[in-house]
C-alpha positions as CSV (number, residue, x, y, z in Angstrom):
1,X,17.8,63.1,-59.4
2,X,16.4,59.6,-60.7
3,X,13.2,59.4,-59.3
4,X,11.9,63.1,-58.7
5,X,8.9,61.9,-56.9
6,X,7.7,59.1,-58.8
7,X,8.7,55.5,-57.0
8,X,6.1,53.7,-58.9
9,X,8.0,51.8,-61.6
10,X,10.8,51.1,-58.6
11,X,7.8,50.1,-56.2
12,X,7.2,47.6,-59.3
13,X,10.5,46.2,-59.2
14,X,11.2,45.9,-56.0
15,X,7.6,44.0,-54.9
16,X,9.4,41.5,-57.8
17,X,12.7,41.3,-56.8
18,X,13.0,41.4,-53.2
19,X,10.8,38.2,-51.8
20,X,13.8,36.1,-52.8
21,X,16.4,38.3,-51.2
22,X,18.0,36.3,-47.9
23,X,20.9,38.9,-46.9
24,X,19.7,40.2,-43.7
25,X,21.4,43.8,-45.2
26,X,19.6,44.4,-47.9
27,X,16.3,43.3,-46.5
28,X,16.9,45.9,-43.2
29,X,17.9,48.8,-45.5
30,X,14.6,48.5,-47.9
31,X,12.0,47.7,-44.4
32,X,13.6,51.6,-43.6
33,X,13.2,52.4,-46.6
34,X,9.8,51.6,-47.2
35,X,8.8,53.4,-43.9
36,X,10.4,56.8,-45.5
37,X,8.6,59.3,-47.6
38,X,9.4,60.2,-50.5
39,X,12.1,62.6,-50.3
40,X,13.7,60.8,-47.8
41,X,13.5,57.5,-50.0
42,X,15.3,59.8,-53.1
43,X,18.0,60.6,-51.0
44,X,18.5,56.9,-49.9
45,X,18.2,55.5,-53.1
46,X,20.1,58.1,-55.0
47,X,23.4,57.4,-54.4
48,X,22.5,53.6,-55.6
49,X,21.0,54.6,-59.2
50,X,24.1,57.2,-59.6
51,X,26.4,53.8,-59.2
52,X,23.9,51.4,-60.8
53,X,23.3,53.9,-64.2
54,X,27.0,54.0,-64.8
55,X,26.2,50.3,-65.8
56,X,23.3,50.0,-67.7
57,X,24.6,53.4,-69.7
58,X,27.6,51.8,-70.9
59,X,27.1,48.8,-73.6
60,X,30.4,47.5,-73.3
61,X,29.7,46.9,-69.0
62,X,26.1,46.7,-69.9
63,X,26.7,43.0,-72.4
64,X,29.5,42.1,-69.7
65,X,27.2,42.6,-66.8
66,X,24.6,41.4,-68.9
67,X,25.5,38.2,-69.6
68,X,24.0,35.0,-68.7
69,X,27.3,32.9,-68.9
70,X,31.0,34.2,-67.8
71,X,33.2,34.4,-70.1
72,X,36.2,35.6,-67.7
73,X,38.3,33.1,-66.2
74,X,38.6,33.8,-62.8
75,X,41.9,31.4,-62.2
76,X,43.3,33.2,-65.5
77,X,42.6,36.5,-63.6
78,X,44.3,35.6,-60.3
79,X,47.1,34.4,-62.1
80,X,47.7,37.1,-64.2
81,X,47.2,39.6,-61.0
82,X,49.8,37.5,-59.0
83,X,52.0,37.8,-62.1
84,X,51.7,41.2,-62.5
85,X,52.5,41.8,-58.3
């Protein structure tokens, strides 16, 4: 498991990243979250940093992800998909 007891470094991102958030969703799942302990918050969370490490493992999604401008065309994308269908 990802965290094995220690929350501290996501306690650190999270008092960073979630003041900003405005979906109603995400801000409901981490107020239960913060009220579980912490084997309960593992097992929430787990499932998430299986996904998320997929991601930031790979360099190729990692540098797609990554990036600060897009370099995929989304009409080019649609296009081809309707093409393809």
């Amino acid at each position: 498991m990802a965290l094995q007891g220690d929350t501290t470094a996501l306690r650190l991102c999270l008092d960073r990243l979630l003041p900003p958030v405005k979906d109603p969703a995400v801000k409901t799942f981490f107020r239960f979250y913060e009220l579980q302990n912490d084997r309960l918050r593992e097992e929430s969370i787990a499932p998430l940093l299986n996904k998320v490490s997929k991601f930031i493992t790979n360099p190729l999604l990692r540098a797609v992800i990554g990036t600060k401008v897009s370099i995929v065309d989304s009409k080019e994308v649609k296009h081809l998909l309707i093409r393809k269908f």
